[in-house]
C-alpha positions in Angstrom: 7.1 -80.9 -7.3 5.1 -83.5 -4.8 6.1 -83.4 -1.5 6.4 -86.6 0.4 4.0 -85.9 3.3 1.5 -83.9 0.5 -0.8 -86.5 0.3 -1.5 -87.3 3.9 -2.9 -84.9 6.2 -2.4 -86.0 10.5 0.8 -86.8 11.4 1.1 -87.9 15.2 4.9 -87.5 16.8 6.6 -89.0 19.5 8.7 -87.5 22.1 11.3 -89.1 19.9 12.6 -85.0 19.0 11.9 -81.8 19.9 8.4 -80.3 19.0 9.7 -77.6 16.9 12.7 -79.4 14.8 9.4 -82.2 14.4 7.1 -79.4 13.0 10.0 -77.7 10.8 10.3 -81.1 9.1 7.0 -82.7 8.8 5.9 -78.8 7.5 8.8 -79.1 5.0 7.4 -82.7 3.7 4.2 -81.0 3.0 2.1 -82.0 6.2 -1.0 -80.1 6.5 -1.9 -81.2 9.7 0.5 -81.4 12.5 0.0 -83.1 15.7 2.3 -83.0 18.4 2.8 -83.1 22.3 2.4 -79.9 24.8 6.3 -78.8 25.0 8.0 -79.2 28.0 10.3 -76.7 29.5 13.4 -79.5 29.6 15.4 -79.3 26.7 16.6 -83.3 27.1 18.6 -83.2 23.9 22.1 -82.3 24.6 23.0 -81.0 21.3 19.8 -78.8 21.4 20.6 -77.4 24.2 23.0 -74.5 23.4 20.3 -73.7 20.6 18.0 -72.6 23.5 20.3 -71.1 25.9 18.4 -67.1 24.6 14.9 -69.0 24.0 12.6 -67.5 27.1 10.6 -70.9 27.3 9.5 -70.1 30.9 5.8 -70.7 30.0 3.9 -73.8 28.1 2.3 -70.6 26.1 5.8 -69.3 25.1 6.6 -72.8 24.0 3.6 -73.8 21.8 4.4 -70.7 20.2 7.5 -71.4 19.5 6.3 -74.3 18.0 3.9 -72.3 16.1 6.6 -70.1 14.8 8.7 -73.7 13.3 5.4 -74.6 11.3 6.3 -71.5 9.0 4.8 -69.3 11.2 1.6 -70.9 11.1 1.2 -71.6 8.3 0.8 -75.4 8.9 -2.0 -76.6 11.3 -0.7 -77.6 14.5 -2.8 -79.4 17.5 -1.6 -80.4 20.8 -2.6 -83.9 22.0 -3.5 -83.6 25.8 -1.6 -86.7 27.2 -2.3 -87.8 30.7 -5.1 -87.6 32.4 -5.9 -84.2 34.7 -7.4 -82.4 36.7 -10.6 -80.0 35.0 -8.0 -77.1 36.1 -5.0 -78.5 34.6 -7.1 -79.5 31.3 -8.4 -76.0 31.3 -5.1 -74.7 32.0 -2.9 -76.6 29.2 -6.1 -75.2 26.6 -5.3 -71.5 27.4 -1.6 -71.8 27.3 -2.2 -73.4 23.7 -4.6 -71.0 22.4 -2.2 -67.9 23.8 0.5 -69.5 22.4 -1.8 -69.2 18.9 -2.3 -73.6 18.7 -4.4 -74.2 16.4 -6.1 -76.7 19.1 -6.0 -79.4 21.8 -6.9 -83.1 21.7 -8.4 -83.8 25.0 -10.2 -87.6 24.1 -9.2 -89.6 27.9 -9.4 -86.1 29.3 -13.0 -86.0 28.2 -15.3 -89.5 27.9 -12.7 -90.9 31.8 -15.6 -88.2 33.0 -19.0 -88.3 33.6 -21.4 -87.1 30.6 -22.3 -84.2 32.1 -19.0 -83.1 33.9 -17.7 -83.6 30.4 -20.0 -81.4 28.7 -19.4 -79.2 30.9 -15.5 -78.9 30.8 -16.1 -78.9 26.4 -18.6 -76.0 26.8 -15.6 -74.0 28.8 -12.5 -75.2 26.0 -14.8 -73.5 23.9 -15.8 -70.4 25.1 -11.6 -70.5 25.7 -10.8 -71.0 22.1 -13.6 -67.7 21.2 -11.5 -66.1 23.4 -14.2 -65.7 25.8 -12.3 -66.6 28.7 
């Protein structure tokens, strides 16, 4: 049997839903390739709420894997678009809470070329070493 999502491979969500219900569902439409927004710690849906009331979501690392955990246990591909622009500590900070949270990676475009060449070549070098787990 096809799936419906089988023969595309991004899909890029909204903050229209939870990360996690989003991931469940694209994963179960056959997505390959899952992109979705950092999760935040507010749970804004009323009827998810109660869901969540045992889920330690205290950290964005505890969150992504959660997330992680809704793409059949990571089984699916799941990047973390980077949103708004930051700081060089707050990019560098989101990119380890994704990679301990076991994210498959993060989309950091504004985050990279709203910097000069070489300041930006510099943070990429360090997301690197980050995702080698040398940092």
């Amino acid at each position: 049997m096809t799936l419906p999502l089988e023969p595309y491979t991004v899909i890029d969500l909204t903050r229209a839903r939870s990360g996690p219900t989003c991931v469940r569902q694209l994963a179960e439409m056959g997505a390959n390739i899952i992109k979705v927004k950092p999760p935040s710690a507010v749970i804004s849906l009323e009827a998810a709420k109660k869901s969540y009331e045992k889920f330690d979501g205290s950290t964005l690392a505890k969150r992504v894997a959660h997330v992680m955990q809704s793409s059949f246990n990571g089984k699916r591909i799941v990047v973390f678009s980077g949103g708004e622009a930051k700081n060089l500590d707050g990019v560098l900070d989101e990119v380890r809470a994704v990679y301990q949270g076991g994210g498959n990676g993060s989309i950091i475009g504004r985050n990279t070329f709203q910097r000069p060449k070489a300041e930006a070549i510099d943070m990429l070098n360090r997301i690197i070493k980050i995702y080698q787990g040398k940092d």
